[in-house]
PDB file of N, CA, C and O in Angstrom:
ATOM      1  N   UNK A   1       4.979  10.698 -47.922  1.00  0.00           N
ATOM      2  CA  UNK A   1       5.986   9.714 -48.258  1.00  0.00           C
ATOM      3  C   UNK A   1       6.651  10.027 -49.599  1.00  0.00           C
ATOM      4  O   UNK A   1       7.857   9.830 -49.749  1.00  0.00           O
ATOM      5  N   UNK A   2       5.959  10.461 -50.474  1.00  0.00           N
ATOM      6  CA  UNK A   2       6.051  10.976 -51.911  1.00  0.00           C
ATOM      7  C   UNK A   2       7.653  11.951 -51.900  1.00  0.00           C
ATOM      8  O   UNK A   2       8.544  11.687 -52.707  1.00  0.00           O
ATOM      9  N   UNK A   3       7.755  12.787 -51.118  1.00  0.00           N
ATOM     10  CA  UNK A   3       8.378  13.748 -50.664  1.00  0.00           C
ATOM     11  C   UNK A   3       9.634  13.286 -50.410  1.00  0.00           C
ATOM     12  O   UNK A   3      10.612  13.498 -51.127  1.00  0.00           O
ATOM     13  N   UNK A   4       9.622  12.661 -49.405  1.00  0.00           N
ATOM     14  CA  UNK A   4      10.524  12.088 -48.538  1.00  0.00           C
ATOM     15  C   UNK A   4      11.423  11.131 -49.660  1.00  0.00           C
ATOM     16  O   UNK A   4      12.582  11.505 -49.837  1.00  0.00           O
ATOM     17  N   UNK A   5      11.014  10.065 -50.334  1.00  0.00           N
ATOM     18  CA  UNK A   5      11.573   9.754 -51.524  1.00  0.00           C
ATOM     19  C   UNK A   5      12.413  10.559 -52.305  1.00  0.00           C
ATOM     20  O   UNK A   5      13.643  10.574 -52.347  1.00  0.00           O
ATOM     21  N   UNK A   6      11.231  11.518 -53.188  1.00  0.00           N
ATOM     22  CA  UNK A   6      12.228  12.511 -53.960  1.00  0.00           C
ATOM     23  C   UNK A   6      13.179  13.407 -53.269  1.00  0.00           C
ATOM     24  O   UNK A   6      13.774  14.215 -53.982  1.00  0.00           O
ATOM     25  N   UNK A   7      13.409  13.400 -52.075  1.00  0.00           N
ATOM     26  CA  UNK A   7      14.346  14.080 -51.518  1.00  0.00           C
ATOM     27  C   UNK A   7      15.610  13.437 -51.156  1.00  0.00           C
ATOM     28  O   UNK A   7      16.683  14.041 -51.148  1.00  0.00           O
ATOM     29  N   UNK A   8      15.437  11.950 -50.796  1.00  0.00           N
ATOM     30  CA  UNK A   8      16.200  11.240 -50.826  1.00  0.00           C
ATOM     31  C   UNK A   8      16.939  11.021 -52.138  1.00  0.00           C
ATOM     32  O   UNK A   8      18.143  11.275 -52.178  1.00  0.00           O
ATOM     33  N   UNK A   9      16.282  10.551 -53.249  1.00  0.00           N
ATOM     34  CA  UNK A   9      16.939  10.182 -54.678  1.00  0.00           C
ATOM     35  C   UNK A   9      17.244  11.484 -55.537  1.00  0.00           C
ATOM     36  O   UNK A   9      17.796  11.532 -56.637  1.00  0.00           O
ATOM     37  N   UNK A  10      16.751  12.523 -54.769  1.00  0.00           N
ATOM     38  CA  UNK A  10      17.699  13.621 -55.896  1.00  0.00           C
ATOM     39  C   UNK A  10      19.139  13.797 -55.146  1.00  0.00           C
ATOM     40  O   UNK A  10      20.216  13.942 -55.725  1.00  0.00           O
ATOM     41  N   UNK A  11      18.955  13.760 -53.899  1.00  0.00           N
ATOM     42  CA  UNK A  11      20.764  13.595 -53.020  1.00  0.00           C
ATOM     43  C   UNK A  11      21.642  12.617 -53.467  1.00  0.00           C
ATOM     44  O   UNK A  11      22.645  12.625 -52.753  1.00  0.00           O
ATOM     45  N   UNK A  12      21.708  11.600 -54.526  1.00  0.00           N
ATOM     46  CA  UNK A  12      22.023  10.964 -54.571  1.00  0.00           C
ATOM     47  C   UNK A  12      22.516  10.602 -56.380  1.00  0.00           C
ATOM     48  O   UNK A  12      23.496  10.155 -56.976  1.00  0.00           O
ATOM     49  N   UNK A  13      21.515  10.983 -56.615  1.00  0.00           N
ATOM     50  CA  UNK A  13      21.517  10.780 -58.218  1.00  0.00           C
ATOM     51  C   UNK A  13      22.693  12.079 -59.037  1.00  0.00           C
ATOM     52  O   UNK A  13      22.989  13.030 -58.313  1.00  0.00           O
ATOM     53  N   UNK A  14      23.182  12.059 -60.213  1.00  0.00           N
ATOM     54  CA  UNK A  14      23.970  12.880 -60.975  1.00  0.00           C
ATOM     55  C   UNK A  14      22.521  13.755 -61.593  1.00  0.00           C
ATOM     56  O   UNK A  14      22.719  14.966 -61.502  1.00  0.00           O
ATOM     57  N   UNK A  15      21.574  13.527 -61.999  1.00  0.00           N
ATOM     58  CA  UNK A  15      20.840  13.958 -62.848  1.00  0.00           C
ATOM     59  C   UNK A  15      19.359  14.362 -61.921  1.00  0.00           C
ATOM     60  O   UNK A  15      18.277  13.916 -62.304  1.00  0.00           O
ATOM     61  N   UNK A  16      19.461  15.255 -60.668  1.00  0.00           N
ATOM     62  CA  UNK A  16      18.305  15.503 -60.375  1.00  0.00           C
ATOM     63  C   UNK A  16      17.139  15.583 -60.454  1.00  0.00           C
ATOM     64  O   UNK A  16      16.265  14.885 -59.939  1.00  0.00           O
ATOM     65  N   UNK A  17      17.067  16.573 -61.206  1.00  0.00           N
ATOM     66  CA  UNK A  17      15.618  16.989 -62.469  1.00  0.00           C
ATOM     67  C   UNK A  17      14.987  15.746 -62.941  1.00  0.00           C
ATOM     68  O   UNK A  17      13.768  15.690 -62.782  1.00  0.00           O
ATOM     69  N   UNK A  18      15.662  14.582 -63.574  1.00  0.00           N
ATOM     70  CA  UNK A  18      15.387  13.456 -64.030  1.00  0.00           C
ATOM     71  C   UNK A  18      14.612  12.495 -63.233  1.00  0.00           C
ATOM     72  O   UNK A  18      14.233  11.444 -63.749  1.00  0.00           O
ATOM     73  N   UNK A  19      14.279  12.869 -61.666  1.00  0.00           N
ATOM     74  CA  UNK A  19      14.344  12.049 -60.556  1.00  0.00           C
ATOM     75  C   UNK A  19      12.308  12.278 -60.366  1.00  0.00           C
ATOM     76  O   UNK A  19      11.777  13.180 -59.718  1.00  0.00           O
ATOM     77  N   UNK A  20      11.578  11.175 -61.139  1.00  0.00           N
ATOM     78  CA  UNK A  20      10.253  11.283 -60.930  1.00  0.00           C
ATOM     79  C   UNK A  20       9.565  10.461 -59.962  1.00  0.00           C
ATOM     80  O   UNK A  20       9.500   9.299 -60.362  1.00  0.00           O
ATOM     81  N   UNK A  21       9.146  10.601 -59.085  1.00  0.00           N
ATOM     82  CA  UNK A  21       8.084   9.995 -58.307  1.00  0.00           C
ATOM     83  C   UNK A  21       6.420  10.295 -57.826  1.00  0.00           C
ATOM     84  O   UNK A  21       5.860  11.275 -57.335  1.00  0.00           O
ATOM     85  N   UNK A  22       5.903   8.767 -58.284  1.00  0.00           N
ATOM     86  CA  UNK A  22       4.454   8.488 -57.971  1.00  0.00           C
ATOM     87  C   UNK A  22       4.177   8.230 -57.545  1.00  0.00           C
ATOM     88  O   UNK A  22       4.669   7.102 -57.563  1.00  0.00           O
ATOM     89  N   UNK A  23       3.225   8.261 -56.508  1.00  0.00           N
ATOM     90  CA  UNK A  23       2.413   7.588 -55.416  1.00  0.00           C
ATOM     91  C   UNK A  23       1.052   7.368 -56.125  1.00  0.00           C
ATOM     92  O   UNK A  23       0.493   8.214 -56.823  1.00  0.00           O
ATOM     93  N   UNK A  24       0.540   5.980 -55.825  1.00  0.00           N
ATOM     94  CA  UNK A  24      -1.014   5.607 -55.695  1.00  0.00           C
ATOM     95  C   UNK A  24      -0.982   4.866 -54.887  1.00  0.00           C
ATOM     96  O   UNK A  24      -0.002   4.306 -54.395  1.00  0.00           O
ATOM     97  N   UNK A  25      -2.677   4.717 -54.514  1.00  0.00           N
ATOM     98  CA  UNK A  25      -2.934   4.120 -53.337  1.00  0.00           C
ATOM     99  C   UNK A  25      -4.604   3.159 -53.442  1.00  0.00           C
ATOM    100  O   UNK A  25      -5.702   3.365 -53.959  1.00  0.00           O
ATOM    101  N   UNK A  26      -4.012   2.152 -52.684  1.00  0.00           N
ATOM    102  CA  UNK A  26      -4.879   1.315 -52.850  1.00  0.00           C
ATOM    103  C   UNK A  26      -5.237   0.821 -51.991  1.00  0.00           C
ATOM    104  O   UNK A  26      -4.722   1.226 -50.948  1.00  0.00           O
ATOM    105  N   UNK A  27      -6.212  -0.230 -51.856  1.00  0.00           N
ATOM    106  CA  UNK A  27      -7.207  -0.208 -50.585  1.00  0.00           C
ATOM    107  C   UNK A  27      -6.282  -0.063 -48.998  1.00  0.00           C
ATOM    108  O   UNK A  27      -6.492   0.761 -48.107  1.00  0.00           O
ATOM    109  N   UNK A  28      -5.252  -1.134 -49.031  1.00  0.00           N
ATOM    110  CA  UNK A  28      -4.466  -1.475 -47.362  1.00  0.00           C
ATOM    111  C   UNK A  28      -3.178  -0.487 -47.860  1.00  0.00           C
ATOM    112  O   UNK A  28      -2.495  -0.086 -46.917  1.00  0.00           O
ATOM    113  N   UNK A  29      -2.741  -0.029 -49.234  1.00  0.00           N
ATOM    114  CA  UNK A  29      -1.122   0.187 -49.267  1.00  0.00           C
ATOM    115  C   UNK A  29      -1.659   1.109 -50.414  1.00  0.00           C
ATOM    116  O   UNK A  29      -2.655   1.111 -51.139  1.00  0.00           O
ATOM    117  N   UNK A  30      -0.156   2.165 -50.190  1.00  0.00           N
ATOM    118  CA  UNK A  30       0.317   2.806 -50.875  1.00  0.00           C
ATOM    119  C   UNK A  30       1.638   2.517 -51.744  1.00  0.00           C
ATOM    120  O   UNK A  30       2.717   2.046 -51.386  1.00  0.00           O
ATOM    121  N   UNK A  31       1.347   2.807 -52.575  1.00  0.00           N
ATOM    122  CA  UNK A  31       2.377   2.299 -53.808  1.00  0.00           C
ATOM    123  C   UNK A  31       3.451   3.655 -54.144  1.00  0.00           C
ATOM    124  O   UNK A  31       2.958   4.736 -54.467  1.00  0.00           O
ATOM    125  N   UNK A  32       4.583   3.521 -54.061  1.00  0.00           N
ATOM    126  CA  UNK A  32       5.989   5.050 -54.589  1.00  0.00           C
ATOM    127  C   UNK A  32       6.404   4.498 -55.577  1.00  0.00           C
ATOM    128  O   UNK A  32       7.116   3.526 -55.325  1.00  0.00           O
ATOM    129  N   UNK A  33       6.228   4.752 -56.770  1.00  0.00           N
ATOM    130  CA  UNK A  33       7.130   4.536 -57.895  1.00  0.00           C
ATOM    131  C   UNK A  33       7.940   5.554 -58.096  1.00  0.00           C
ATOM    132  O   UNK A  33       7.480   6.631 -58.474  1.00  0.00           O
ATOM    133  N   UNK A  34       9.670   5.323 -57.809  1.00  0.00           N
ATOM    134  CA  UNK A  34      10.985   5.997 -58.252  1.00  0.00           C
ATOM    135  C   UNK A  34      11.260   5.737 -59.433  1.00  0.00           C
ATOM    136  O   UNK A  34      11.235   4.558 -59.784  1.00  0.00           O
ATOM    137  N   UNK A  35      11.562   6.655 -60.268  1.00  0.00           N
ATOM    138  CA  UNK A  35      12.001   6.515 -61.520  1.00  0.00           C
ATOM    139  C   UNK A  35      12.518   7.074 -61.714  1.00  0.00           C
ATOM    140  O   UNK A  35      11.973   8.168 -61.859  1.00  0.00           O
ATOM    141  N   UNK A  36      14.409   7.067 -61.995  1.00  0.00           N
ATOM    142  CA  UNK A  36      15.706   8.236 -62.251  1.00  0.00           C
ATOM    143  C   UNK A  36      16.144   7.721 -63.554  1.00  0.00           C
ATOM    144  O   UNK A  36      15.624   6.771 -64.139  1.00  0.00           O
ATOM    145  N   UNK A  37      17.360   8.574 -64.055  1.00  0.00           N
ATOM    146  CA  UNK A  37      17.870   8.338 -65.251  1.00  0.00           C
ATOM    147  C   UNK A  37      18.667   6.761 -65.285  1.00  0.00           C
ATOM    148  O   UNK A  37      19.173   6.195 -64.316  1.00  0.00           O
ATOM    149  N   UNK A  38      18.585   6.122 -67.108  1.00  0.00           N
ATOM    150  CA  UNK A  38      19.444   4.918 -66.296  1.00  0.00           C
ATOM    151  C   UNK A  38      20.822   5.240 -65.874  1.00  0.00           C
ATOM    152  O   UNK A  38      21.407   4.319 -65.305  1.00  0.00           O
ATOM    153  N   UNK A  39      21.428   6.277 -66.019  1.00  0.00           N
ATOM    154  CA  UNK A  39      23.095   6.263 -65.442  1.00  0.00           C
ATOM    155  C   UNK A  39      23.017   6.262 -64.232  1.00  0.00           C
ATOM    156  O   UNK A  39      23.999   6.034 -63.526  1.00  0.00           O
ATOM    157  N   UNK A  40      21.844   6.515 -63.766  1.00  0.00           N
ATOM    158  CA  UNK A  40      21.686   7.077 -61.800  1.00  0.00           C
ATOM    159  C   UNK A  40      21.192   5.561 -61.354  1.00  0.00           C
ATOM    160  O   UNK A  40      21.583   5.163 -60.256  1.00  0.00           O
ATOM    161  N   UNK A  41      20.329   4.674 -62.172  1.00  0.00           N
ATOM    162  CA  UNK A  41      20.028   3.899 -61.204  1.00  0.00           C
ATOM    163  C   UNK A  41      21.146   2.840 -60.136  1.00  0.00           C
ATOM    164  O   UNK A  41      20.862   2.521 -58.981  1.00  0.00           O
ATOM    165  N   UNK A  42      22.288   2.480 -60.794  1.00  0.00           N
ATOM    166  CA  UNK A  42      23.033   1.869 -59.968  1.00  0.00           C
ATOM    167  C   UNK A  42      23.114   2.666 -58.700  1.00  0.00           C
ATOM    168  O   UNK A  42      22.905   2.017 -57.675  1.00  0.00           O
ATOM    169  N   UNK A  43      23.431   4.211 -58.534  1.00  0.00           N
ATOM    170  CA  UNK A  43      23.390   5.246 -57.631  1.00  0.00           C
ATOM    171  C   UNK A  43      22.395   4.826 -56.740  1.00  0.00           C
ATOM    172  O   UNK A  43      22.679   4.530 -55.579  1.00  0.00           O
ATOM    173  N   UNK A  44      21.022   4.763 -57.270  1.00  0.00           N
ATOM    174  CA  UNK A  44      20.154   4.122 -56.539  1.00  0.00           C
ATOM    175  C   UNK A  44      19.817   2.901 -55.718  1.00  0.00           C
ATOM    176  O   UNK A  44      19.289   2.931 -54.607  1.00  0.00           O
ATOM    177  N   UNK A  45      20.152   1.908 -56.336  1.00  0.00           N
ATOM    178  CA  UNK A  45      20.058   0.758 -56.250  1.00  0.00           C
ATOM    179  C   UNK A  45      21.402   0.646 -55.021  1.00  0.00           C
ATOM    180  O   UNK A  45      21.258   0.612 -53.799  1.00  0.00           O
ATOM    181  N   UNK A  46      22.437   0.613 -55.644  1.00  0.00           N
ATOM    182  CA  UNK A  46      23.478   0.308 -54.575  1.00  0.00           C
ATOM    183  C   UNK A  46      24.104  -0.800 -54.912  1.00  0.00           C
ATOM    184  O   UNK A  46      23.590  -1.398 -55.857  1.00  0.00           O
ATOM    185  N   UNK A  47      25.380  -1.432 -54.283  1.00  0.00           N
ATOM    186  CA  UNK A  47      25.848  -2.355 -54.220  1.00  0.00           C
ATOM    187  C   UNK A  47      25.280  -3.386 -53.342  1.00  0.00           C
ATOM    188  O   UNK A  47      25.207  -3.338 -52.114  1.00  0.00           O
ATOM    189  N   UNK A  48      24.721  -4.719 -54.450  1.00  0.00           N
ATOM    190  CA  UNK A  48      23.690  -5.826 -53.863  1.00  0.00           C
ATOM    191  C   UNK A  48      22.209  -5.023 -53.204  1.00  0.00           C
ATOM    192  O   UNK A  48      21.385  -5.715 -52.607  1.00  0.00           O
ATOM    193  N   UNK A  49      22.022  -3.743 -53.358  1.00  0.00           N
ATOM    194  CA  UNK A  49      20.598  -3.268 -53.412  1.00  0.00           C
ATOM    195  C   UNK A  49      20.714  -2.542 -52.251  1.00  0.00           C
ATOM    196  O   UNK A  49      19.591  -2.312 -51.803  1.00  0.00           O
ATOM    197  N   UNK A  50      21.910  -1.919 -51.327  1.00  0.00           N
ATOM    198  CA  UNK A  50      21.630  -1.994 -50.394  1.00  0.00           C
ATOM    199  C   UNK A  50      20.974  -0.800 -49.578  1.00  0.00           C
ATOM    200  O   UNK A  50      20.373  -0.862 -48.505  1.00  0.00           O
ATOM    201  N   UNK A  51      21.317   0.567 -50.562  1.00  0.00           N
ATOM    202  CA  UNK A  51      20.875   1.725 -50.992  1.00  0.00           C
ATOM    203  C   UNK A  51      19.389   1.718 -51.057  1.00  0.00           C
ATOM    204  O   UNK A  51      18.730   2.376 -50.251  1.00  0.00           O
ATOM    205  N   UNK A  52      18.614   0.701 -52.372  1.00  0.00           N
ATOM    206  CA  UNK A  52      17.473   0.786 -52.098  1.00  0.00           C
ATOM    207  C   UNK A  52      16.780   0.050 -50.938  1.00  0.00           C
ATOM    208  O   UNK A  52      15.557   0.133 -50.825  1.00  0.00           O
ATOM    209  N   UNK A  53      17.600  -0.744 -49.981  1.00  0.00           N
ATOM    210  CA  UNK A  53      16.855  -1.508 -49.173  1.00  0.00           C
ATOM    211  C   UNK A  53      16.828  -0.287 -47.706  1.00  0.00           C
ATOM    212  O   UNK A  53      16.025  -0.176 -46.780  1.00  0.00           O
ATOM    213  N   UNK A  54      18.121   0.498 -48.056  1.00  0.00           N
ATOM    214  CA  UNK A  54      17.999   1.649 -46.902  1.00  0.00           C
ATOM    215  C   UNK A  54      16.782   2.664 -47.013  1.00  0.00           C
ATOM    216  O   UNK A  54      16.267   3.151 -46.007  1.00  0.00           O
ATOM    217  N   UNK A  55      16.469   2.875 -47.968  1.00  0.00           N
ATOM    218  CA  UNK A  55      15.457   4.096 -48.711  1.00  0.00           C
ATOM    219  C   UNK A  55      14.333   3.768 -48.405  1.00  0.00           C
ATOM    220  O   UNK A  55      13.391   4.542 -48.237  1.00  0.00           O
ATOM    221  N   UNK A  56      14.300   1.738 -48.226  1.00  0.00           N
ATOM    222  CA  UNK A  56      12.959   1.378 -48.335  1.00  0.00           C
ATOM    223  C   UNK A  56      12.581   1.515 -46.533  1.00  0.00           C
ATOM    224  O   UNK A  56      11.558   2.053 -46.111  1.00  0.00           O
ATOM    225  N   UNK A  57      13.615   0.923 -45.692  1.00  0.00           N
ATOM    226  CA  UNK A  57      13.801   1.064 -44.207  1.00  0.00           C
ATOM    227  C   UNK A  57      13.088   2.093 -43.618  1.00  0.00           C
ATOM    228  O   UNK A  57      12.152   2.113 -42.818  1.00  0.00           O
ATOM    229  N   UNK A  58      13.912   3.178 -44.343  1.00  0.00           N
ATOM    230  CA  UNK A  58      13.498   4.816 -44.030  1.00  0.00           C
ATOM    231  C   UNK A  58      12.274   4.995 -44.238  1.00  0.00           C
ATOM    232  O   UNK A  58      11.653   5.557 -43.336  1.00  0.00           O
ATOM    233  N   UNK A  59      11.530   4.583 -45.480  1.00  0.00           N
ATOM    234  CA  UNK A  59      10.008   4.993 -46.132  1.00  0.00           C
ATOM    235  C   UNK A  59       8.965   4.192 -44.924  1.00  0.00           C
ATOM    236  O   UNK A  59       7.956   4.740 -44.481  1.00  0.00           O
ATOM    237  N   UNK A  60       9.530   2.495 -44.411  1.00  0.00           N
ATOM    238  CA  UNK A  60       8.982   2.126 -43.579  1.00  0.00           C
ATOM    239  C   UNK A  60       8.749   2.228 -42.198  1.00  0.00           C
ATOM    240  O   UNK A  60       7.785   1.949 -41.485  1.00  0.00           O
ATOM    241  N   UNK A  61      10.423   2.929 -41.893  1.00  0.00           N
ATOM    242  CA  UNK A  61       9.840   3.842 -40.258  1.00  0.00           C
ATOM    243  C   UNK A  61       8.817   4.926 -40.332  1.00  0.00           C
ATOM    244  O   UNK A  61       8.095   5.306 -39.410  1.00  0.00           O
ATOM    245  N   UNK A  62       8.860   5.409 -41.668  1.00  0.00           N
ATOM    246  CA  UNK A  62       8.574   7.056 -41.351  1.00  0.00           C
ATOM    247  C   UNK A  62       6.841   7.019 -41.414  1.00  0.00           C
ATOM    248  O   UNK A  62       6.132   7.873 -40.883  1.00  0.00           O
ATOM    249  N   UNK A  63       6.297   5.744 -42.242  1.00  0.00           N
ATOM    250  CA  UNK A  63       4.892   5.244 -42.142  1.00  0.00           C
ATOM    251  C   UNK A  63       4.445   4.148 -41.295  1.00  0.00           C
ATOM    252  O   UNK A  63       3.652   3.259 -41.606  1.00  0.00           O
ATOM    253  N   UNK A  64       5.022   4.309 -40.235  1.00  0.00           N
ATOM    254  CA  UNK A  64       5.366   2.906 -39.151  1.00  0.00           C
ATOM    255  C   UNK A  64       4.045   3.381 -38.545  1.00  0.00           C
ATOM    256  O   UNK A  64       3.336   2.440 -38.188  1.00  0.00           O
ATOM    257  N   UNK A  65       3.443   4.802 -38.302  1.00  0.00           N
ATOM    258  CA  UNK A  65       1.860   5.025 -37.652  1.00  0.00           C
ATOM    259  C   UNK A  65       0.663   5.204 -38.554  1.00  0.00           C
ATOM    260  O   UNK A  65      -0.327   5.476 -37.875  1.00  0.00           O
ATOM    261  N   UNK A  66       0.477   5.162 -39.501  1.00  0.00           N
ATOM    262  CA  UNK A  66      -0.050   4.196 -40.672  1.00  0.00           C
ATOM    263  C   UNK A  66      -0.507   3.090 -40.577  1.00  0.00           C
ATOM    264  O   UNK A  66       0.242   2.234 -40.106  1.00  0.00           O
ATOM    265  N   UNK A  67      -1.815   2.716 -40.959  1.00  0.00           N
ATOM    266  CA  UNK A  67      -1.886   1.770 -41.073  1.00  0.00           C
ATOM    267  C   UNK A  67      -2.437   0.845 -42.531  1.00  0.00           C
ATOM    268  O   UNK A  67      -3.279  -0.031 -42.725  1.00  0.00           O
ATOM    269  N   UNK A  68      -1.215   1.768 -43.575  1.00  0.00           N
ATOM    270  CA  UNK A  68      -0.997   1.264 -44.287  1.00  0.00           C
ATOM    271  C   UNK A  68       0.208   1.018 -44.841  1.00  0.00           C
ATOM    272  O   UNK A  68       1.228   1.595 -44.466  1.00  0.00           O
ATOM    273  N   UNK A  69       0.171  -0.055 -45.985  1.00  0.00           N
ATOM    274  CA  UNK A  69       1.596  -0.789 -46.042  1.00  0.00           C
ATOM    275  C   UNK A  69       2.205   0.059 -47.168  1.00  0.00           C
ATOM    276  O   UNK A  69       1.565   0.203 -48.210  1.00  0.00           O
ATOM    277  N   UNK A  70       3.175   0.517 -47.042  1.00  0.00           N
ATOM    278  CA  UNK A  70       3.758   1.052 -48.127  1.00  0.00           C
ATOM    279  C   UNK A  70       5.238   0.697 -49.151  1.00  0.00           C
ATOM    280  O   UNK A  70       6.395   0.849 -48.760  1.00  0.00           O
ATOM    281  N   UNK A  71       4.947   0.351 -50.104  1.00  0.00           N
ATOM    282  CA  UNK A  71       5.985  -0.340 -51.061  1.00  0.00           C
ATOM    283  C   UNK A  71       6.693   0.633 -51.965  1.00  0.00           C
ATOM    284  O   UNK A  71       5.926   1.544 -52.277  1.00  0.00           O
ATOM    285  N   UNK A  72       7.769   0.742 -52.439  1.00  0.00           N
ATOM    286  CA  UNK A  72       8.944   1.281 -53.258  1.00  0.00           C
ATOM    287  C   UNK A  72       8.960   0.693 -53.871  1.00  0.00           C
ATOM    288  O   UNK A  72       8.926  -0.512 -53.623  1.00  0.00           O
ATOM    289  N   UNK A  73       9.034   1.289 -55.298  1.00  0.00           N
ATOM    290  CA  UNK A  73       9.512   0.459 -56.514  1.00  0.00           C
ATOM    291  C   UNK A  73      10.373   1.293 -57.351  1.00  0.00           C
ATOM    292  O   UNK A  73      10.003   2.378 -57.799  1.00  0.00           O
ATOM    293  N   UNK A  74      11.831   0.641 -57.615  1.00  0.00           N
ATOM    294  CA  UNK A  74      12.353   1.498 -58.603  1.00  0.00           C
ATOM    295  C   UNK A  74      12.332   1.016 -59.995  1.00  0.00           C
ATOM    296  O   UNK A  74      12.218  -0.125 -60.441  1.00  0.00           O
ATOM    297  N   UNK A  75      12.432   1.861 -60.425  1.00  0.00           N
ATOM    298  CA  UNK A  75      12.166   1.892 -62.183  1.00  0.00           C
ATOM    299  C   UNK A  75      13.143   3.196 -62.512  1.00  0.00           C
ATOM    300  O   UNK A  75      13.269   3.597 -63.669  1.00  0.00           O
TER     301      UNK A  75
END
């Protein structure tokens, strides 16, 4: 999932390189912390969020056979 993130938010962002992501994991869920430059986060985020609510969609089909919950967080 880790992957799949940073591949998504460096396509997107002005400042690639800048584009860090973490995964931890905890007992039922896994946790992605995105973290880009602040000029990129609107890039990220989207108009009314809608960018990150697509990113989050995507992260949730792609762990849909999982049976754990997995959350996005940008920072």
């Amino acid at each position: 999932m880790k992957e799949l993130v940073e591949v998504i938010a460096k396509a997107l962002v002005d400042n690639p390189n800048e584009v860090v992501v973490t995964e931890s994991e905890k007992e039922d869920e896994i946790i992605i912390e995105l973290k880009v430059a602040s000029n990129d986060m609107g890039k990220v985020i989207g108009k009314q969020g809608r960018i990150a609510k697509a990113i989050r969609s995507v992260v949730k089909a792609a762990s849909s056979k999982m049976d754990k919950k997995v959350i996005v967080e940008i920072q």
